[in-house]
N, C-alpha and C positions, 0 to 999 in steps of 0.2 A: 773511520770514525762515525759515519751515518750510522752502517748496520749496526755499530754497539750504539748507539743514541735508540732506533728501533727496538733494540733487544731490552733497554734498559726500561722503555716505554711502555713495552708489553706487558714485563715485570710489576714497574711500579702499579700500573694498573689493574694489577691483578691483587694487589699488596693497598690499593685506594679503597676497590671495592669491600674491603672491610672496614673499611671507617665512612662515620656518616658524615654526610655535608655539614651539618652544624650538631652539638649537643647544647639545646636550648636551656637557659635562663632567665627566668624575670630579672631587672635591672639590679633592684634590691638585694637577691637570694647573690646574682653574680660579683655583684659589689664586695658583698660579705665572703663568698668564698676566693675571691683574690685577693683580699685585703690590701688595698690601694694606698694605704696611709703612709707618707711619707715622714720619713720621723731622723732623729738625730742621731741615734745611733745604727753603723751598719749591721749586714746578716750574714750568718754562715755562706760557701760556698756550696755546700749541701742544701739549703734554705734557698739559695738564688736558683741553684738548676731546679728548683721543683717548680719554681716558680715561673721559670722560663716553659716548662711543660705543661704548666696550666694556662700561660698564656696560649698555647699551641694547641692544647685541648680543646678550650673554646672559641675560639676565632670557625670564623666560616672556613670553611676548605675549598677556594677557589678553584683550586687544581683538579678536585673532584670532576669526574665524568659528569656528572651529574648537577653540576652546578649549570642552570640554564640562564639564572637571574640578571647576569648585567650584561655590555659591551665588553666585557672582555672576560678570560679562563682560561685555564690547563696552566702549562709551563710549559719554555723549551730549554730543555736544559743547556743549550749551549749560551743561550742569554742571561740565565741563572747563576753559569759558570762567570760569565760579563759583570753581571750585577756584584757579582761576591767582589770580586777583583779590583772595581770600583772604590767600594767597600773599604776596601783592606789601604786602597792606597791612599783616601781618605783626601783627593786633588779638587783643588774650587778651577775652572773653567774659566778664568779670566783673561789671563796672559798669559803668553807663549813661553815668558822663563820658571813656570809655576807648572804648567800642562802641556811641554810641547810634543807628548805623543799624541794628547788628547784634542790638542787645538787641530793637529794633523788628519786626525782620524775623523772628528766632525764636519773637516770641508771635507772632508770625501765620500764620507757616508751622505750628506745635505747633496752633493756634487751628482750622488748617484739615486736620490730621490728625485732630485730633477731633472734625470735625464728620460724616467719614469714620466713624467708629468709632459714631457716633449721640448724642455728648454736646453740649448745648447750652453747658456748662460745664465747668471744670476745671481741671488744670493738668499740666505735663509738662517735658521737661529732652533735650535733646542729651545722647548718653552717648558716650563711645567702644568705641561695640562691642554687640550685641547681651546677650553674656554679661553684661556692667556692667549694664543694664536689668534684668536677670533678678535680679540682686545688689541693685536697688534698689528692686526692688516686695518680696523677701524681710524686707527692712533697714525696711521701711516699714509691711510689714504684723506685723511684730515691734513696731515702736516702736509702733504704733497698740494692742495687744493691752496693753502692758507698758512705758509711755513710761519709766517710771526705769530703763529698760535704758541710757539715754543717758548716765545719772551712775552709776551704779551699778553696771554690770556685768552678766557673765553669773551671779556667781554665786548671786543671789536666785530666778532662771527655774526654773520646773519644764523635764519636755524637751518638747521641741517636734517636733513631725512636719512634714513636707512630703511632699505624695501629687501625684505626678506620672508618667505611662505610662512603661512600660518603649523605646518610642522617643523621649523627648526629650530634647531636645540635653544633652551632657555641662556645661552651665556650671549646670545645679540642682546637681549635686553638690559642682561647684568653689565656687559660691556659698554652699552650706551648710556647707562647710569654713573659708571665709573668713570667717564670721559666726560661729564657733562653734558653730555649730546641730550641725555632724557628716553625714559621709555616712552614719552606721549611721540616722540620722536620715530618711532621706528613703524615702518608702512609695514602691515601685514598682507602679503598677497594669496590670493587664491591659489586654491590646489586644484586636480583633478583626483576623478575616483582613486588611484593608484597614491596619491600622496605627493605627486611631481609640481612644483610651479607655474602657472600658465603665464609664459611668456608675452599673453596679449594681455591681461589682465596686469603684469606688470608695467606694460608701457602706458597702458591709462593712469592709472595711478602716480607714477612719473610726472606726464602731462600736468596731472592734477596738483601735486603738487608742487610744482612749477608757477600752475596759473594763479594758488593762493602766496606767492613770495618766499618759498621754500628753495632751497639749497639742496637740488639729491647731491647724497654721497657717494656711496656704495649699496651695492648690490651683493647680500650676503646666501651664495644658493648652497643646495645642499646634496653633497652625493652620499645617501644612505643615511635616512633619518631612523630617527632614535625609535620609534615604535617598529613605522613599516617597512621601514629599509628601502624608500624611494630616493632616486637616484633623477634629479631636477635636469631639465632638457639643457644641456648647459651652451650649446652651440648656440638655440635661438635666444638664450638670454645675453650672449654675448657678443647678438645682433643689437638686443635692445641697447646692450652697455656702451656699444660703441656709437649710436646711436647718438644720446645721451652724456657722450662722456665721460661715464662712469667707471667707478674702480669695482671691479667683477673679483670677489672672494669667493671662495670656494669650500666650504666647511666640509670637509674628506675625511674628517677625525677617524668616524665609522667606514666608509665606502673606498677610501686612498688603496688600501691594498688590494683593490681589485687592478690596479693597473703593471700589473708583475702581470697577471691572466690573459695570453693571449684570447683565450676564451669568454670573460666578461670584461673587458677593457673598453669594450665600447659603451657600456655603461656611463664611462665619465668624457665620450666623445666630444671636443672641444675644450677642455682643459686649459690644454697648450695656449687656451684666449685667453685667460685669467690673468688677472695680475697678482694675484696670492693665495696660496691653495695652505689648508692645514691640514695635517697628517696624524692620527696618530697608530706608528707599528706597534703599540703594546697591544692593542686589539684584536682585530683580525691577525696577526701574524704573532701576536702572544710572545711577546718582547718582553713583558714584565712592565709594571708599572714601574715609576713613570716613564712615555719612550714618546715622543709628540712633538711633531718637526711642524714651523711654519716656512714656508719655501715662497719665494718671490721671482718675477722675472726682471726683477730693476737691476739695473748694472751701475747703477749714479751713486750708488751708498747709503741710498735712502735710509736706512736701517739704521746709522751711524751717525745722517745726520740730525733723522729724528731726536734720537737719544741721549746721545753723546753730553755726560756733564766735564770732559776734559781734566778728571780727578790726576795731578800732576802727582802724586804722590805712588800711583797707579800705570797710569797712561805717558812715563813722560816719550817726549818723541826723537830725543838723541841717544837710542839704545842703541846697542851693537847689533839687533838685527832688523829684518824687515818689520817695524811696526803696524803692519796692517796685519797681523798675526797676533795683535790683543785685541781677540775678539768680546772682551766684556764690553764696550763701551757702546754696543750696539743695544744692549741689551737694557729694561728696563730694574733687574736685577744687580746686586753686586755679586755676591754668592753665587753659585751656580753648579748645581752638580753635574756629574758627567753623564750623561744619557744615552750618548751616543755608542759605545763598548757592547751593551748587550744584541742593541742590532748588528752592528759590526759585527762580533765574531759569529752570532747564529746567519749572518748573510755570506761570510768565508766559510763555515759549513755544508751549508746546503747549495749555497750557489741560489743564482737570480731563478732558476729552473725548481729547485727544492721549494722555495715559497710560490711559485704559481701553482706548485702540485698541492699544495697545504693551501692554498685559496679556489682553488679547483674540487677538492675534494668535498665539500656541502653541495644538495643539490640546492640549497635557499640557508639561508643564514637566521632571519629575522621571523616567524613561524608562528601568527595570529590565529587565535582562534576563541570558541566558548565552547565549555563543556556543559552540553545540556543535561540537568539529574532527570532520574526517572519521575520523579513526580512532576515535571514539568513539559516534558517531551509529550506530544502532539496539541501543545496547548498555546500557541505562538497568538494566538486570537485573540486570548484572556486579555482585560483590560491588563493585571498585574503583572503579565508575564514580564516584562522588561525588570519592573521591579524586583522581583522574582531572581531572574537572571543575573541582575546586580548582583545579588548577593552573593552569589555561588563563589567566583572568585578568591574572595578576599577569606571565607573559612575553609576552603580546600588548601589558601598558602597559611594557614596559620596553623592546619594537622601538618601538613607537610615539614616545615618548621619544626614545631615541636617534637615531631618522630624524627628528626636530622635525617630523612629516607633524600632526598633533592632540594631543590631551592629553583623556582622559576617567579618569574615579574609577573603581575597582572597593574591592568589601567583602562582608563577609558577614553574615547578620543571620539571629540564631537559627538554626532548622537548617539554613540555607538557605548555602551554601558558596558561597566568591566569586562576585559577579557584576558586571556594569557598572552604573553608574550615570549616563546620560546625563542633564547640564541644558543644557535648551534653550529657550533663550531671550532671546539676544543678537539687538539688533536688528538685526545685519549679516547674520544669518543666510539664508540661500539654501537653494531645493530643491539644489541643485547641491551645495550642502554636505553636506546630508544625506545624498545617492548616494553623495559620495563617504564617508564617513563606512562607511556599510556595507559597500561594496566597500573597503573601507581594513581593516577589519576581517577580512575576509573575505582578504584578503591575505596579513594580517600571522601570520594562524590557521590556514593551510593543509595545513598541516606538521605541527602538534600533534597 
């Protein structure tokens, strides 16, 4: 099955490379040639399949080689095979007498993400989305500090702090707005050159906000941030945590598949301290959206009894089988789709060995840099140059774009004025790509 999965990959790739990463339209011109209007009466089944091929025409091509732009690309088709099946079976994730190959298949798939992470025990949850995880190690290590938050409210809480680096992903904030916590609430700590956490600088801040009548929370670090793909010293933070206290998260959405690698595993050295690490395999290990496990090391049910609204019509607790096999009521969700099937069967595929050779194979994943044009190269002195060099960016991705030739992120970070942000590591990827990638670049930048 691998070699035809390889053979198929090769194939496709060669059958990608004729399609571009996008075929651009202004919003207007696009509107009008999908004609979106929903109306009363139905259309032809000839009308629908064109329809369907125009939607497929213009969508970005994620799977493309050449698609560099986000956290995540390519396909694996045995996750794709998952996802369909899913699909087709059309199962909500709540109860054991609704989903009981899928309730099965998710403590075992979570079972064998944490044994990754270093826990012999635990417990964890399919979320949608990395952010949600983040929103539920906060939500968790809240009710753990202050349980009659659940009946009572925010309004008995002292304030609460959350200290997490100045590069981590935007959903701490989002989450502490959703929770009431407040974004004025959340301590940003210093980084080093590299993007990493300085674990002294978070223990003063700690201190500090202790000595103003502050509540710390948690500790939100981060393995493989969203620009530079820093990977937070997470042992001596969870010196500080302990310290302190504190409930030590781990935001892994981007960096968790490094822990299949015996080779870059030491990356998230100390993990196994944490009390709640988030994962997401649709990324690095090209799961398919959505695929984002939050994993915990509590054995008490925390999870269940954070959540739990005891919906008897749902949950009741004189069934005929084990009831701790409806896992919905852990979940802040009713709904729930099954997420867990495309990692599962691409992990019986390839085996724990086949994804460390598929996270082994980049020699850097996250790939910063500026393209300097010729009219600006030896001129780094000029007061404008920075100026200058802002620019570049942002109309090398909007030729790119519009020729559908790739698709790569540019941004800026602190003083540091636009630049690209190459992720690489779709496994369709080619030297041939790369080349042309640079010389694609170097094209489209000529002029500036």
């Amino acid at each position: 099955m691998v070699s035809h999965y390889s053979e198929f990959s090769a194939k496709l790739n060669v059958h990608v490379l004729f399609l571009q990463v996008c075929e651009w339209k202004e919003p207007e011109q696009l509107a009008l040639l999908l004609d979106l209007e929903l109306r009363a009466t139905g259309e032809s089944q000839h009308r629908l399949l064109q329809r369907v091929e125009d939607v497929a025409k213009y969508s970005i091509k994620t799977s493309h080689p050449r698609f560099f732009n986000q956290l995540f690309a390519g396909v694996d088709y045995h996750a794709l095979a998952g996802r369909f099946l899913t699909e087709a079976l059309n199962t909500n994730l709540y109860t054991y007498e609704v989903a009981p190959v899928f309730v099965l298949m998710e403590l075992e798939v979570l079972r064998g993400l944490r044994q990754l992470v270093g826990w012999t025990e635990g417990d964890g949850l399919f979320c949608p989305g990395g952010s949600i995880s983040n929103m539920y190690a906060m939500n968790l290590a809240r009710y753990q500090l202050f349980p009659e938050v659940k009946s009572q409210g925010l309004w008995g809480l002292p304030r609460l702090t959350i200290f997490t680096s100045i590069e981590s992903h935007y959903s701490v904030k989002k989450g502490a707005a959703f929770l009431g916590i407040g974004t004025d609430n959340i301590i940003l700590v210093k980084v080093d050159d590299g993007g990493r956490m300085i674990p002294e600088d978070l223990d003063e801040k700690i201190k500090l906000a202790k000595s103003q009548g502050a509540v710390p929370l948690l500790v939100s670090c981060t393995a493989g941030t969203t620009v530079q793909g820093a990977f937070d010293p997470l042992d001596h933070i969870a010196d500080v945590c302990e310290k302190h206290k504190l409930w030590m998260h781990v935001d892994a959405a981007w960096g968790g598949s490094v822990l299949f690698s015996k080779q870059h595993r030491h990356l998230m050295k100390g993990v196994e301290r944490a009390n709640s690490v988030a994962w997401n395999p649709h990324k690095m290990l090209t799961a398919g959206l959505q695929c984002s496990a939050l994993l915990l090391q509590d054995t008490t049910n925390l999870l269940k009894k954070c959540h739990s609204a005891n919906a008897t019509y749902l949950f009741q607790q004189d069934k005929f089988y084990d009831v701790n096999l409806d896992l919905g009521d852990k979940s802040i969700q009713c709904s729930r789709k099954v997420d867990c099937v495309k990692l599962w069967l691409m992990w019986k595929a390839v085996g724990s060995s086949g994804l460390a050779k598929r996270v082994d194979r980049p020699e850097f994943v996250n790939v910063c840099f500026w393209f300097i044009p010729p009219s600006i190269r030896g001129k780094e002195g000029n007061k404008d140059y920075q100026d200058r060099l802002a620019k570049v960016a942002p109309v090398i991705k909007e030729r790119m774009i519009k020729e559908g030739t790739m698709m790569v992120g540019y941004q800026p970070l602190g003083n540091k004025v636009n630049f690209f942000r190459m992720v690489v590591f779709s496994p369709l990827l080619s030297q041939k790509d790369m080349d042309f990638f640079l010389d694609e670049i170097e094209r489209l930048g000529k002029d500036l």
